[in-house]
DRENPA-14498 format. One line per 4 residues: number of its first residue (from 1); their letters; for each residue x, y, z of C-alpha. Coordinates in pm, whole numbers, plus 50000, padded with zeros to 5 digits. Layout:
N
NUM	A	X/Y/Z | ...
***
This chain:
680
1	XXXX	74185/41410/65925 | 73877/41519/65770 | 73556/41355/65969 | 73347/41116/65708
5	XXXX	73037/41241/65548 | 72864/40978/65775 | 73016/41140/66112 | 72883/41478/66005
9	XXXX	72532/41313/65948 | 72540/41125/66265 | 72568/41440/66404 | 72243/41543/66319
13	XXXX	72152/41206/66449 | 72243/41233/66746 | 72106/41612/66846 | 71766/41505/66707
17	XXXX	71773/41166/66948 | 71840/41366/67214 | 71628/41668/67176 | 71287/41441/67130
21	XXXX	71381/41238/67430 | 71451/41525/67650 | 71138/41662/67530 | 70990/41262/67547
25	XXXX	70755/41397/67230 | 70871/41483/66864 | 70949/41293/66568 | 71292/41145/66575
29	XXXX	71278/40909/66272 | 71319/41126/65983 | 71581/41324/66065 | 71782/41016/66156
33	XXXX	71680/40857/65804 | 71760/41140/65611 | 72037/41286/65831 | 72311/41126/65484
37	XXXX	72086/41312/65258 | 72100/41658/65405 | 72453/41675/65468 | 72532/41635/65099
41	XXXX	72302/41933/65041 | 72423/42156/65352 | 72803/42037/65282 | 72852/42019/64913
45	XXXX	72589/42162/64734 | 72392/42447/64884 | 72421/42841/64861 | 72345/42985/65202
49	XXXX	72565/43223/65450 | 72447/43185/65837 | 72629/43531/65929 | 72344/43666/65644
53	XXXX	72029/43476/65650 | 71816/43669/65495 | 72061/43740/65218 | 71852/43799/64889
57	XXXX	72023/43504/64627 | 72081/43206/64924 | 71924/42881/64803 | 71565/42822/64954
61	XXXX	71615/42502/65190 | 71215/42386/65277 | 71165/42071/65518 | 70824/42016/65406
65	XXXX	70770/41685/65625 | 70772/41934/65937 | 70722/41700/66199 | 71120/41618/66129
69	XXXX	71178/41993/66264 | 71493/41853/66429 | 71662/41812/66168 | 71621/42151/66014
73	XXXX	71744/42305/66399 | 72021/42056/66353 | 72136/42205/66054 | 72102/42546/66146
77	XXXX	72271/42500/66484 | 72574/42329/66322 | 72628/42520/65988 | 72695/42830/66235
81	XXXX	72388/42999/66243 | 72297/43205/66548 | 72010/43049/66657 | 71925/42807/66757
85	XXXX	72149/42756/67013 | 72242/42412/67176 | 72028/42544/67505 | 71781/42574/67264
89	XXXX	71783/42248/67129 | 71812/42098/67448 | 71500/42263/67533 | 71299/42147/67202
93	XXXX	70937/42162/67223 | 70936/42368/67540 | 70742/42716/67570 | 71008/42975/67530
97	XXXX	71272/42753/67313 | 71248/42861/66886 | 71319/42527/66852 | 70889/42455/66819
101	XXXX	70716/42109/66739 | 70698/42198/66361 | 70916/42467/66175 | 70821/42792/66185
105	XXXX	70934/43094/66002 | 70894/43351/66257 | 71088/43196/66549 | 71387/43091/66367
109	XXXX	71593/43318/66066 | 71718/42999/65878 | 71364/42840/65854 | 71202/42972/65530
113	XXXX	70882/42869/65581 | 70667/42734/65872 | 70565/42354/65765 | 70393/42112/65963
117	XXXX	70021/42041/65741 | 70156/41778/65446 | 70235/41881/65143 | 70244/42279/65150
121	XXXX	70573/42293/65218 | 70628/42141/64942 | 70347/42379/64694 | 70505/42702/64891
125	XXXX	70840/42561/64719 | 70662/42625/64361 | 70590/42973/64445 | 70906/43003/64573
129	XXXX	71078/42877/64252 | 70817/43092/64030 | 70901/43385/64206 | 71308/43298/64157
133	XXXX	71235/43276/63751 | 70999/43565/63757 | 71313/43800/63938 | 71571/43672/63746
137	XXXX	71398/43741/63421 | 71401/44090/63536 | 71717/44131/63676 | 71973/43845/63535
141	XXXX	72181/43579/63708 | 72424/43772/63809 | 72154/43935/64076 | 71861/43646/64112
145	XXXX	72004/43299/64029 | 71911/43061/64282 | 71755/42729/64371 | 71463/42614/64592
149	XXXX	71553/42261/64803 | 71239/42027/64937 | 71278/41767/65139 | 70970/41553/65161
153	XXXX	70790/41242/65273 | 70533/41042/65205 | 70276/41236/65332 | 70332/41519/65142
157	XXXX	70316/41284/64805 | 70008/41165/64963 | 69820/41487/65047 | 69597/41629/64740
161	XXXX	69800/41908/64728 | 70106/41761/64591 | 69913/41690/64298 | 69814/42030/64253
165	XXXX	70145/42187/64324 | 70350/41900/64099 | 70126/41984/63793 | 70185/42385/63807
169	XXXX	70578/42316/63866 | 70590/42092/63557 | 70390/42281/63388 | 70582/42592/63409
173	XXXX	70926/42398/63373 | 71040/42537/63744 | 71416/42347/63698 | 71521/42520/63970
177	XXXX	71322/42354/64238 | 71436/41990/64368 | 71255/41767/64586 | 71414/41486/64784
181	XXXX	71180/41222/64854 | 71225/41053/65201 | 71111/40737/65074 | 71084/40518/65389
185	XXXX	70825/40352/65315 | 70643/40414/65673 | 70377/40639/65768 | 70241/40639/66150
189	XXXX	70012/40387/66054 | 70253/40139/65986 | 70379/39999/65616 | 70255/40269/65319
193	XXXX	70135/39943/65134 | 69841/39997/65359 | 69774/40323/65168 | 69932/40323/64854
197	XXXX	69977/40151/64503 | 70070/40432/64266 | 70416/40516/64084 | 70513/40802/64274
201	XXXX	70792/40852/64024 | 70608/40758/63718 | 70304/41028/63807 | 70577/41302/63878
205	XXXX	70736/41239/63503 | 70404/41254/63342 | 70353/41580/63541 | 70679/41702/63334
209	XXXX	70914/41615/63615 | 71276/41474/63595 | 71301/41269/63830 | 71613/40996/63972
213	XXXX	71630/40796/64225 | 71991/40712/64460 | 72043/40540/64816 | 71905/40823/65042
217	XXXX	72177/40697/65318 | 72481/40750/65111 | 72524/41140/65083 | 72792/41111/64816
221	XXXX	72489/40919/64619 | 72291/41193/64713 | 72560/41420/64603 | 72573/41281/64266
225	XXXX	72176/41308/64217 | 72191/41658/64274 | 72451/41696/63974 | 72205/41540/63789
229	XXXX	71886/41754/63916 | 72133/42080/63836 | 72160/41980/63482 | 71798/41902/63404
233	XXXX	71592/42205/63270 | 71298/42071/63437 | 71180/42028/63827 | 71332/41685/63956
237	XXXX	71230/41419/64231 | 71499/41248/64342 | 71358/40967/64509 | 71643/40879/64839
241	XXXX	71557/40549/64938 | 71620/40521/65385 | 71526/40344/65675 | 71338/40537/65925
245	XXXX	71541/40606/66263 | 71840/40485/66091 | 72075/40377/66362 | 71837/40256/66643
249	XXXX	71881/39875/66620 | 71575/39728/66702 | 71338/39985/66576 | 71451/40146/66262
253	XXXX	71250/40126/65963 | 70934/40077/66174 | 70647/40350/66254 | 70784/40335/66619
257	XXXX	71073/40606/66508 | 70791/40836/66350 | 70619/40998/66637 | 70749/40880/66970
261	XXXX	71070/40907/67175 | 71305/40576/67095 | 71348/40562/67455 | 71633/40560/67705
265	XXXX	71790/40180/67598 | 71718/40247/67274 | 71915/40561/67266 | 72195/40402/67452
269	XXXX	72180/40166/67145 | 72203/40339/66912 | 72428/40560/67042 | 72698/40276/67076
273	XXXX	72625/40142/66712 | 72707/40475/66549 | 72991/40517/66768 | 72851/40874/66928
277	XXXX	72960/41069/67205 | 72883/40889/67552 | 72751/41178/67629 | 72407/41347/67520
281	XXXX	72415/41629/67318 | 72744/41649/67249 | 72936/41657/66875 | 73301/41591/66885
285	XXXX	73527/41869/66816 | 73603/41754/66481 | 73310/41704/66373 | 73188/42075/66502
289	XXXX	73435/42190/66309 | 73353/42040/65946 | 73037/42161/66002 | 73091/42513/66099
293	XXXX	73339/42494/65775 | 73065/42346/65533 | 72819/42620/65709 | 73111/42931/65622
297	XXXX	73147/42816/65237 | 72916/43085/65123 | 73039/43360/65260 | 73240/43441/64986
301	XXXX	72989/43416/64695 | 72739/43625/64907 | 73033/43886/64908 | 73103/43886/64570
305	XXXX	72689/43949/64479 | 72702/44207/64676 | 72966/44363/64460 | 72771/44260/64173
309	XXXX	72480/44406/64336 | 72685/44757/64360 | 72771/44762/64029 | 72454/44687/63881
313	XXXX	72311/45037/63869 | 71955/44877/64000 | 72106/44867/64383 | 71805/45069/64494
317	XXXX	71534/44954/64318 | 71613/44583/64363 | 71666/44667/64759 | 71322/44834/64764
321	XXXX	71153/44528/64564 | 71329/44258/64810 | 71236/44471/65110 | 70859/44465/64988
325	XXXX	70824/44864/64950 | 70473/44936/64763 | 70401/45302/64625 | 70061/45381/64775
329	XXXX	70107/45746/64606 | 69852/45624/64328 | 69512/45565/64580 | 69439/45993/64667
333	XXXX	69451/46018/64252 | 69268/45777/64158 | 68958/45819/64463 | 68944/46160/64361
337	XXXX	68876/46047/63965 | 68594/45817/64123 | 68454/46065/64291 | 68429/46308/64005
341	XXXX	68202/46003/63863 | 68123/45737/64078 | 68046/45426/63890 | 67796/45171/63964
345	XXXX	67971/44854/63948 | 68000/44535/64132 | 68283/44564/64368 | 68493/44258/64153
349	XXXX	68487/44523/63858 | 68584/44781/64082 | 68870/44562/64205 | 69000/44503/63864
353	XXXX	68950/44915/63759 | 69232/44949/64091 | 69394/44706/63995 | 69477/44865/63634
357	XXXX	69606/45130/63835 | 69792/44910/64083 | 69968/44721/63874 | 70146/44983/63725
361	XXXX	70222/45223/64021 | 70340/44857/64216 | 70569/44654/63963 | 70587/44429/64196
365	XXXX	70241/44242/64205 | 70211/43917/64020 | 69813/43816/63982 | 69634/43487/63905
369	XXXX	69362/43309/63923 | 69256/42955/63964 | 69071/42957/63628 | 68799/43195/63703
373	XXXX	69007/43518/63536 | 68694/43653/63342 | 68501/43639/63698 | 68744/43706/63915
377	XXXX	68813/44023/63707 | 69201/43964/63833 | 69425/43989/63512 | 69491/44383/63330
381	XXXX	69668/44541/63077 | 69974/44571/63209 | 70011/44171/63322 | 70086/43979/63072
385	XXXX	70094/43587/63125 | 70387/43425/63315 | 70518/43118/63138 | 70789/42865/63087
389	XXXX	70882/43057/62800 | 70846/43410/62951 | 70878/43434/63293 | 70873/43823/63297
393	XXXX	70500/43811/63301 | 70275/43891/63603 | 70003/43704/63543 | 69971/43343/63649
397	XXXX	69704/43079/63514 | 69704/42856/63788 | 69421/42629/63641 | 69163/42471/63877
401	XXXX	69383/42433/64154 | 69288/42667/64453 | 69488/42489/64741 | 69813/42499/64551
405	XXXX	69727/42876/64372 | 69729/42975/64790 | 70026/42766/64908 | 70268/42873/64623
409	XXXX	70127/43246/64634 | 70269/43174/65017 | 70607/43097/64859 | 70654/43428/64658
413	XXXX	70576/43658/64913 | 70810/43471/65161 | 71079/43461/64878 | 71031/43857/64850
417	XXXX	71038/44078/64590 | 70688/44001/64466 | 70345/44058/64596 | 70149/43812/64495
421	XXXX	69747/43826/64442 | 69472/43532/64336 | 69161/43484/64277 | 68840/43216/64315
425	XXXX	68506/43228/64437 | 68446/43317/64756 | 68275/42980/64844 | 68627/42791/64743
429	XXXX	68778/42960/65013 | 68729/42650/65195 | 68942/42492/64925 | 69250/42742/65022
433	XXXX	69201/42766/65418 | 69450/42575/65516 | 69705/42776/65320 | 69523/43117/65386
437	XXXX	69555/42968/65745 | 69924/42963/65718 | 69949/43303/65529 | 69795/43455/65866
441	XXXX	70061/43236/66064 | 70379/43362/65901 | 70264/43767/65803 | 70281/43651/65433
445	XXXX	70158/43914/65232 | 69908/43731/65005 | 69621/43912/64847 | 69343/43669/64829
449	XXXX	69092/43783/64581 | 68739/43619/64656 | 68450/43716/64380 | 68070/43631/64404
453	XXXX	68007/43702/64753 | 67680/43619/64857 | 67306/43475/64736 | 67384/43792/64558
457	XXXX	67526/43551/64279 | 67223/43451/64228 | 67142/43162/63930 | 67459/42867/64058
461	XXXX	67248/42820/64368 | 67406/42729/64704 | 67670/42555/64627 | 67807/42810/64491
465	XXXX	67681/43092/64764 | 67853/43151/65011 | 67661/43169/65337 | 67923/43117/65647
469	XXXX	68221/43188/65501 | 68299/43551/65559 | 68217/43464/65897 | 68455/43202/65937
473	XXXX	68728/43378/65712 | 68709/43643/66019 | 68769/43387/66289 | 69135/43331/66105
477	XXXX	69394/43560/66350 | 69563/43823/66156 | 69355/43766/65834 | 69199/44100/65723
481	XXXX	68879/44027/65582 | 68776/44283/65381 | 68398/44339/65176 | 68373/44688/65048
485	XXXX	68066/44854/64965 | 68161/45029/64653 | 68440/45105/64417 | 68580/45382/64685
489	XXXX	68572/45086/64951 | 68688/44864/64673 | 68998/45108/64652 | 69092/45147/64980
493	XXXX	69092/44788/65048 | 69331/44731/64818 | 69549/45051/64945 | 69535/44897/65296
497	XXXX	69641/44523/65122 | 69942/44659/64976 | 70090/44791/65329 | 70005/44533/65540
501	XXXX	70259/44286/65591 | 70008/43968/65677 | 69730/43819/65394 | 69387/44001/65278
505	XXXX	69090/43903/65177 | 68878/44156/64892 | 68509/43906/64980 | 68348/44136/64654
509	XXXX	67994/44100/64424 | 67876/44011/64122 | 67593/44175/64111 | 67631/44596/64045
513	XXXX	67653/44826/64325 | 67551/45228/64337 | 67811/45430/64488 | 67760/45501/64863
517	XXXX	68111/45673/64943 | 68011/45995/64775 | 68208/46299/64895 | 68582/46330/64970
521	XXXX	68738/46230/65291 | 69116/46335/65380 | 69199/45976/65461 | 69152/45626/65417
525	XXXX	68803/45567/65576 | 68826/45249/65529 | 69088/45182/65689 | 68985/45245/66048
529	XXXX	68714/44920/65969 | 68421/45124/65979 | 68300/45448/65996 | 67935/45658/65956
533	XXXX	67847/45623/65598 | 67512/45812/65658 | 67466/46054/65976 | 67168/46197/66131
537	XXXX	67081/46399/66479 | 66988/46208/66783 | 66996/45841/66622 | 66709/45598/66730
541	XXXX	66901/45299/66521 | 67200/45258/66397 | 67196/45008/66088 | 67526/44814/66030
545	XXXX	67619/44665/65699 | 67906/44524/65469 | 67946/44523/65072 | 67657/44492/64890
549	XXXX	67408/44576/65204 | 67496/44895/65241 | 67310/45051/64979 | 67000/44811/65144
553	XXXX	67125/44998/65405 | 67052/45362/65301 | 66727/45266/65172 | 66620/45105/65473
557	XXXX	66737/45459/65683 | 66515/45634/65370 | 66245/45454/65465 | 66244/45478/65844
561	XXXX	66331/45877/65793 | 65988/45882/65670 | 65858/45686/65943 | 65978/45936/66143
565	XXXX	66282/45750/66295 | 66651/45890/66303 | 66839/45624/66154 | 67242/45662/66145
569	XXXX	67403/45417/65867 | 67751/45271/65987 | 67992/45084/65702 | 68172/44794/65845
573	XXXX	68390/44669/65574 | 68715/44515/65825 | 68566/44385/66128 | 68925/44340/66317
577	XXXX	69043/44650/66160 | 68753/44827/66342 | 68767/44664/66649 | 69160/44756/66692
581	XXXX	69062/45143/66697 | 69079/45351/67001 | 68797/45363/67233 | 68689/45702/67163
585	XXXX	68702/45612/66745 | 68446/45322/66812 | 68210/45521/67049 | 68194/45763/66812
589	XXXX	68061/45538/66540 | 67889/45297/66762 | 67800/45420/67104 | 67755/45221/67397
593	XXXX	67420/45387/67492 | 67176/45139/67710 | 67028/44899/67484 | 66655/45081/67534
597	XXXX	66802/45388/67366 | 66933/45281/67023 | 66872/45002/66848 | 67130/44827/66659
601	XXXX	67057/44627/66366 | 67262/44432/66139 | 67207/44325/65775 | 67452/44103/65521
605	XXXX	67371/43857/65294 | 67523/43566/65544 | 67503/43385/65860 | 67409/43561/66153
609	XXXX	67596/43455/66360 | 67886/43644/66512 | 67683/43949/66504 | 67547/43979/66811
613	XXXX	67902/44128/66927 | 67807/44441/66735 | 67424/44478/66722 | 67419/44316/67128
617	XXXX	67170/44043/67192 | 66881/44309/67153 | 66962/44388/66836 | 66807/44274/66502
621	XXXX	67061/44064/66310 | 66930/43995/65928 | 67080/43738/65680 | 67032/43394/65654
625	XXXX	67138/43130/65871 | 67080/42869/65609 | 67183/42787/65262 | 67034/42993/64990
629	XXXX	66825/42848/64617 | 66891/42907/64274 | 66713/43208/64142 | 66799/43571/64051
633	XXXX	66932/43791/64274 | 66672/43977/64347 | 66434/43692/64443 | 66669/43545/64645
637	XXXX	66720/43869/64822 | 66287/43902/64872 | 66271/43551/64948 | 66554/43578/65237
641	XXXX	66422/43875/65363 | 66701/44137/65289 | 66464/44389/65148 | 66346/44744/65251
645	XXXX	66028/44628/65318 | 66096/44320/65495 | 66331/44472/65703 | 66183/44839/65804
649	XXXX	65847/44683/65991 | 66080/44453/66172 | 66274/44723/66306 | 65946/44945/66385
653	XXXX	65804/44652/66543 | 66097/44606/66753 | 66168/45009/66855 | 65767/44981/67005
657	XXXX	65912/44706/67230 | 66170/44876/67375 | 65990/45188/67406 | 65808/45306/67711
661	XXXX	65511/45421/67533 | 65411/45197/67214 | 65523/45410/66915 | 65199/45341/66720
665	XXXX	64886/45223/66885 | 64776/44890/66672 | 64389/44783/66688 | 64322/44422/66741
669	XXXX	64011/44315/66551 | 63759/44255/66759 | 63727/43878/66710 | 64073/43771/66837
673	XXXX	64021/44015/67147 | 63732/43798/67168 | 63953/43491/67135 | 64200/43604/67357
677	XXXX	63940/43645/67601 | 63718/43349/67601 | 63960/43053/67494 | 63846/42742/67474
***
């Protein structure tokens, strides 16, 4: 006989009981609420094949209240997938085990994204969905024809996000995206009266949702709400009403269930009132068996795409797309047409001049902005808008919503078959870092396009500057933080973006810069981090800059050539791509000669800090370790400091200290020798 709907889900009740009390830490409370409400989507409703996970039309299944992660590794381990395992399970939370405190992407094949921060599970789902319509605009259902699955709590309806990410997903009438709301009604504070009033539902239909609500605990309820979502053009919220730790008798529906073990008795309790195994971790043979069933449904759709796949006549192209190839053929063409005329341009214009070339040698980028296109310089000829009426387009107007624009730019590059790229100021950065954070996490190729770099903005004053957070963007792991110095730089940023399979930042100016990469090079220069922009014989200081300070840079080594001091010029636009070169690739660019003998100096329009690591702690480090003023560029660059001849007696000054001999012999007047002499 055929085990009940409720046996398979107790199933999943039972693995995630005993998985957070062998680990005595986890979350146990929403997996056992919504246990009902996942088996009706694993069982009867969703496209997926564990012996393919990775196959290119499977439904998108995103647990977007993370800290449930066991019931996610519940589902995987009994649908059939590979991993995890039930060793892994039973060794949840430990160092070693996939089976990690919150999803994540890159330990386990069936997890599509790594959750655990509120609410961007759930905005990676809208890119997700976006990039589904944008595919299957391009090529049909009978290759791209999917749907994107979300189940959420009431954190992720809380967090500021979800408003962002709900608006865009109306907006652009995503119907294939469906969240299921784990409304419990308990966060880990207690009660969410103590925290909310709002409509959830009503604020989701006036966002353009459809949305339905259905006893969370009753998956043939469930079942039956999913019908519904499938038939409604637009996104839907189907609000599944549970109690928290369903099954433990004397504390389900409370915020004990949420973040703790339940505890040995408790366990034992529960065990007995959902007539379980006496035994821990174990599923009855029946039960095992439904599931592995349910888990093995898809195998035959995935088989017949792949005929339809065959037969399509776009087998290799749509292979190449889903596998994330770019064509980097078009950079050595277009350099050497810059080269032949190097324009003086700020680096965002020279970003959007690539990117007119980009964008049609890569048919697979999709841009954006969060409405700062006519800044950000991200949008070209060849990307026309994408919309609820034509998803074919490539160009997305995200409106003023930065954190979501990140998060569901996440969601198409972990979907595949798009690369996606955005824009904002630089100084909103701190708007997207969580989700750039996240990008760096799971290797998602994002393209994070960050305009008005530095005081060098000039007039919006320092709010609007940006003074720390290049800095900061570099202390992200596996972020490459890029600020090129021209349009060459500008180029080959955006070359080395396009192969990389982790997120970049382009940190690029307003304000016009002269070309400084002036002669041919037989590879990408930039891509080693750094390299000697301006060389010289026997160097007294080497002068290392970023973006728009490296022309300050050549000016300053002018100046001191006249001065009579050899002054090599070093262009740093990747820090971490530098600092991963050989040995002998750095010492040739920066040598480790004693302190005494060259003098390293620093100079970008930011904080200072940081740079000691490159100029040493006897260096000279110039920027400005406070915020900046409204005013014109120029002044702002005078009043900070950042000029030729601001910086050039600094650096004289400083080469007489280290020197054995003073380089110039300075009078004092005679009445402060006198004062020096005689004080009083």
């Amino acid at each position: 006989m055929q085990p009940t709907q409720r046996r398979l889900a107790n199933a999943i009740r039972a693995l995630a009981m005993d998985a957070v009390e062998a680990a005595n830490s986890g979350h146990p409370g929403m997996p056992m609420g919504m246990a009902d409400a996942a088996t009706a989507l694993f069982t009867k409703v969703m496209k997926y094949d564990p012996a393919d996970p990775k196959w290119p039309d499977r439904d998108r299944f995103v647990l977007s209240a993370g800290h449930g992660s066991m019931l996610i590794y519940a589902l995987l381990h009994l649908t059939g997938y590979e991993h995890p395992t039930l060793d892994e399970i039973k060794r949840f939370r430990q160092l070693g085990s996939p089976c990690a405190g919150h999803p994540e992407n890159f330990e386990l094949t069936g997890v599509e994204t790594t959750t655990g921060p509120l609410g961007q599970g759930l905005a990676t789902a809208v890119g997700m969905a976006i990039a589904e319509r944008h595919l299957n605009a391009l090529y049909g259902d009978d290759l791209v024809d999917h749907r994107t699955y979300v189940i959420a709590g009431d954190g992720c309806l809380m967090e500021g996000i979800n408003h962002e990410a709900v608006g865009l997903a109306g907006h652009l009438k995503l119907g294939r995206l469906i969240v299921l709301w784990d409304d419990n009604k308990i966060t880990i504070d207690g009660s969410t009266e103590l925290s909310r009033s709002e409509d959830v539902m009503a604020r989701h239909a006036a966002s353009g949702w459809h949305t339905i609500e259905c006893d969370g605990l009753d998956a043939g309820k469930v079942a039956q709400a999913l019908e519904k979502a499938h038939a409604d053009h637009r996104p839907s919220l189907i609000r599944c009403k549970t109690i928290i730790g369903y099954g433990a008798p004397n504390k389900q529906g409370t915020s004990a269930t949420h973040g703790a073990a339940l505890g040995k008795a408790e366990v034992e309790a529960a065990r007995k009132g959902l007539g379980l195994e006496p035994q821990e971790f174990t599923i009855p043979a029946d039960v095992r068996d439904a599931w592995l069933k349910a888990g093995s449904r898809g195998a035959a759709e995935r088989a017949a795409w792949e005929k339809r796949l065959a037969a399509s006549g776009k087998a290799d192209e749509f292979t190449r797309r889903m596998a994330g190839e770019a064509d980097g053929r078009w950079l050595q063409p277009y350099l050497d047409a810059l080269l032949d005329n190097p324009p003086t341009v700020a680096t965002r214009k020279a970003s959007e001049m690539a990117l007119e070339v980009v964008n049609v040698a890569v048919p697979a980028t999709i841009g954006g902005s969060a409405d700062l296109t006519g800044s950000n310089n991200t949008k070209t000829k060849s990307t026309g808008p994408l919309t609820a009426d034509d998803y074919s387009g490539r160009y997305v107007y995200y409106g003023i919503r930065e954190f979501g624009m990140a998060a569901a730019m996440n969601g198409m590059a972990l979907h595949g078959g798009v690369i996606p790229y955005g824009g904002t100021f630089l100084v909103f950065s701190d708007y997207c870092r969580a989700a750039m954070r996240l990008s760096a996490l799971q290797n998602a190729r994002v393209v994070y396009v960050m305009t008005h770099d530095s005081i060098g903005l000039g007039e919006d004053g320092p709010t609007h500057q940006p003074v720390e957070h290049i800095q900061s963007l570099r202390l992200i792991p596996n972020l490459e933080v890029w600020r090129p110095a021209d349009a060459v730089e500008t180029a080959e940023a955006w070359a080395d973006a396009l192969e990389q399979d982790g997120p970049s930042v382009l940190c690029l100016s307003r304000q016009n810069l002269r070309p400084v990469r002036t002669g041919k090079a037989d590879s990408n220069l930039s891509a080693r981090g750094g390299y000697v922009v301006r060389e010289c014989a026997d160097p007294k200081v080497i002068l290392i800059a970023t973006g728009s300070e490296v022309e300050l840079a050549l000016d300053v080594a002018d100046k001191l050539d006249g001065e009579g001091v050899a002054a090599r010029v070093v262009s740093l636009p990747n820090w971490r791509r530098f600092e991963a070169q050989e040995e002998s690739y750095r010492e040739s660019v920066l040598p480790s000669a004693a302190p005494e003998q060259i003098l390293r100096v620093s100079i970008e329009a930011g904080t200072t800090f940081g740079w000691e690591r490159l100029t040493m702690v006897q260096g000279l480090r110039f920027g400005l370790d406070g915020f900046g003023a409204s005013a014109p560029a120029k002044d702002l660059y005078d009043h900070f400091g950042l000029t030729v001849e601001k910086i050039v007696p600094q650096v004289l000054a400083r080469l007489d200290e280290m020197a054995p001999e003073p380089r110039h012999e300075t009078a004092r007047p005679a009445d402060q020798a006198e004062v020096e002499a005689h004080p009083s």
